[in-house]
C-alpha positions in Angstrom: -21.9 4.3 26.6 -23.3 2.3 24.2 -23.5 1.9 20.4 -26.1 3.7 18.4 -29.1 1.7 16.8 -27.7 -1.7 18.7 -30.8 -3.6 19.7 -29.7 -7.0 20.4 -30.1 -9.3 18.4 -27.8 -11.6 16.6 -28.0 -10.4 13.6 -27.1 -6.5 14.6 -24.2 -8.3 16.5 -22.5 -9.9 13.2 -23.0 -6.5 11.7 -21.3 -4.7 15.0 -18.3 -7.3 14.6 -17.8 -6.5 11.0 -17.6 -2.9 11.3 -15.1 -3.3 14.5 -13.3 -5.2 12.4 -13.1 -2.8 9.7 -12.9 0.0 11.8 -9.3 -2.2 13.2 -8.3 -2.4 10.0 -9.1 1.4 9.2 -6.8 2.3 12.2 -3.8 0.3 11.1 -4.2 2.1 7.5 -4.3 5.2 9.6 -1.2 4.6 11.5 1.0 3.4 8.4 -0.3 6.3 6.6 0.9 8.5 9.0 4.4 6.5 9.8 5.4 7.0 5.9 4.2 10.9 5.9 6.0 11.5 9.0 9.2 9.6 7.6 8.9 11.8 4.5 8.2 14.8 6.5 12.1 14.0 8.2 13.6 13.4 4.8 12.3 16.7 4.0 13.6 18.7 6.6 16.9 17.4 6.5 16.8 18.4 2.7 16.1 21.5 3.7 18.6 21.9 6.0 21.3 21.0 3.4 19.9 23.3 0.8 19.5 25.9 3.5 23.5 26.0 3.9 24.1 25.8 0.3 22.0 28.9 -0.3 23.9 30.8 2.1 27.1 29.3 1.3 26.3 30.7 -3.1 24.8 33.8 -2.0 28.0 34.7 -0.2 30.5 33.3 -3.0 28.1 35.7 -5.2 27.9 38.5 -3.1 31.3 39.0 -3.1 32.5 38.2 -7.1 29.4 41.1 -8.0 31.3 43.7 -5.3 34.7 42.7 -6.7 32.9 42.8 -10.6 31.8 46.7 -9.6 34.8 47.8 -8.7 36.6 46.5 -11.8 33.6 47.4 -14.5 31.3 50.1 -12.5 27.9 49.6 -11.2 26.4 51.4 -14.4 27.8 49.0 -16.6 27.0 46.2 -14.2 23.2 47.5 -14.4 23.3 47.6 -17.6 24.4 43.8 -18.2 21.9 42.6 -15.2 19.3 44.4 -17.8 20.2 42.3 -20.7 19.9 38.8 -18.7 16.3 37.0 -19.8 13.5 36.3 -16.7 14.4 32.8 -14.9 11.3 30.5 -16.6 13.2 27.1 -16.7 11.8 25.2 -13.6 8.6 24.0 -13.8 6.1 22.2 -11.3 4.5 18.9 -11.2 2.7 16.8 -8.0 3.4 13.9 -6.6 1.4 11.9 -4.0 2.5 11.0 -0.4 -0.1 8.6 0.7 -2.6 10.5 -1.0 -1.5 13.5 -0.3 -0.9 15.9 -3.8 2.3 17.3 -3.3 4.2 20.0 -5.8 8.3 19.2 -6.9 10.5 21.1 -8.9 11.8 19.4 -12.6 13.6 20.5 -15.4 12.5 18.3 -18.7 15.9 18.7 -19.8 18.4 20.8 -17.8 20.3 23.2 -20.2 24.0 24.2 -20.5 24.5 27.1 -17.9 25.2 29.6 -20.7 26.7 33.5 -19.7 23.8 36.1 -21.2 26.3 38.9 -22.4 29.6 39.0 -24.2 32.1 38.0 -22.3 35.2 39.9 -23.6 34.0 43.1 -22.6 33.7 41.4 -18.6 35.7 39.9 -16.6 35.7 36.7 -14.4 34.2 38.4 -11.0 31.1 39.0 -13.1 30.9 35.4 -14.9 31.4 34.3 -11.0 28.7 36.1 -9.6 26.2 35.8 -12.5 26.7 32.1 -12.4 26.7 32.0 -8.3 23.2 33.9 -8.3 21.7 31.6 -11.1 22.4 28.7 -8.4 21.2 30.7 -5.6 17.8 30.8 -7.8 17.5 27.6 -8.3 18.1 26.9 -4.8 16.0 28.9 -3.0 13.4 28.0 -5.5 13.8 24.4 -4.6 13.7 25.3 -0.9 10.5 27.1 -0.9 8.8 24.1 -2.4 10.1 21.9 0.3 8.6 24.3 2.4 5.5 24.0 0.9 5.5 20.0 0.9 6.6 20.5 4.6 3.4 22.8 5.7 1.2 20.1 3.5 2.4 17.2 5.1 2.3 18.5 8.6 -1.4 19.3 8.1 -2.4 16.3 6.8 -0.4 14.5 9.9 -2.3 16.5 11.9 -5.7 15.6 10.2 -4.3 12.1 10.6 -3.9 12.0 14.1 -7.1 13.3 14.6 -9.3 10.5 13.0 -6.5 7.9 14.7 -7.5 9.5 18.2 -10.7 9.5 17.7 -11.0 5.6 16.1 -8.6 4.4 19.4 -10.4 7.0 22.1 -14.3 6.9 20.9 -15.2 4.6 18.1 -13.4 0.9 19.0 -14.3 1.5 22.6 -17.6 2.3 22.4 -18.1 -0.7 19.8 -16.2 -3.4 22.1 -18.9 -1.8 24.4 -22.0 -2.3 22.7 -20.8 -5.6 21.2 -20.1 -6.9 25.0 -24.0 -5.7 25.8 -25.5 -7.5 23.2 -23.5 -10.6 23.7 -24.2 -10.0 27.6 -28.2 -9.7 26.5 -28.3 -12.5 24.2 -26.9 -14.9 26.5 -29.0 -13.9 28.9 -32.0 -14.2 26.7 -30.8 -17.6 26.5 -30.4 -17.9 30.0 -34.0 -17.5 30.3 -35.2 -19.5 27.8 -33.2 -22.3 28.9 -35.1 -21.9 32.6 -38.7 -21.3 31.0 -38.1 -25.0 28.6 -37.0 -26.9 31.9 -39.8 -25.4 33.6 -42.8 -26.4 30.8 -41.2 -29.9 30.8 -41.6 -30.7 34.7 
């Protein structure tokens, strides 16, 4: 198939070269992008693995200081302390860009002192355990959600990606070599036939 608009002429064939070579050089772009998200994208999930297992790992540690904490203070009183303790507002989100790509992460501008939210004296250590173990768990779920959500991004743009790669290496490059081979093919044999008419007005 060839080219659109590629009558053949020499001066639509130095255009047609340019654009295949830009269209080339448009692939490669396309292919690096892709090989940085995709490295990225592995990074990512083996993050997520990692905080995956320390989630688990906290919630369980917690879990069991808050059962041991009820049986030593009470549930009500346990209530009543989880009541006191403020809404979790420390984390906040700013984007980053992967190849273009706007990406959210998780930052603290300045990471405070873990601090226990009730008096102590009247609690014991089961509850400063569990408090603490949750407050991680938090963060750490927090953190993996995002990852999640940089994951899903980063996958869809890979995707996108791949598309416009396909289609440059399966449509666009081809069908250029094409119609750049045709007008070479027709020019030269334009010239062919000029060459024949000239020797045949001179005899």
């Amino acid at each position: 198939m060839i080219f659109d608009q590629t009558i053949p002429t020499k001066g639509n064939l130095i255009a047609l070269k340019q654009q295949y070579q830009l269209s080339q050089e448009g692939h490669d772009l396309l292919e690096k992008k892709r090989n940085i998200i995709m490295k990225e994208l592995v990074d990512l999930i083996e993050q997520a693995k990692e905080i995956q297992e320390k989630i688990l790992t906290t919630l369980a540690r917690a879990y069991e200081s808050l059962q041991l904490a009820n049986l030593d203070l009470g549930i009500e009183n346990i209530e009543e302390y989880a009541n006191g303790i403020p809404e979790y507002d420390e984390l906040k989100i700013r984007f980053k860009s992967v190849m273009g790509v706007e990406v959210p992460e998780l930052f603290r501008q300045e990471k405070p002192k873990l601090e226990i939210p009730y008096e102590i004296y009247r609690t014991d250590a089961a509850l400063d355990e569990a408090y603490i173990s949750f407050e991680t768990a938090l963060e750490l779920i927090t953190e993996a959600s995002m990852i999640e959500n940089k994951v899903y991004k980063l996958a869809y743009e890979v995707q996108k990606t791949k598309k416009r790669v396909s289609a440059l290496e399966n449509i666009v490059i081809p069908k250029m070599k094409e119609s750049i081979k045709f007008i070479q093919d027709t020019l030269e044999e334009t010239e062919r036939e000029e060459f024949f008419k000239l020797k045949k007005l001179k005899k």
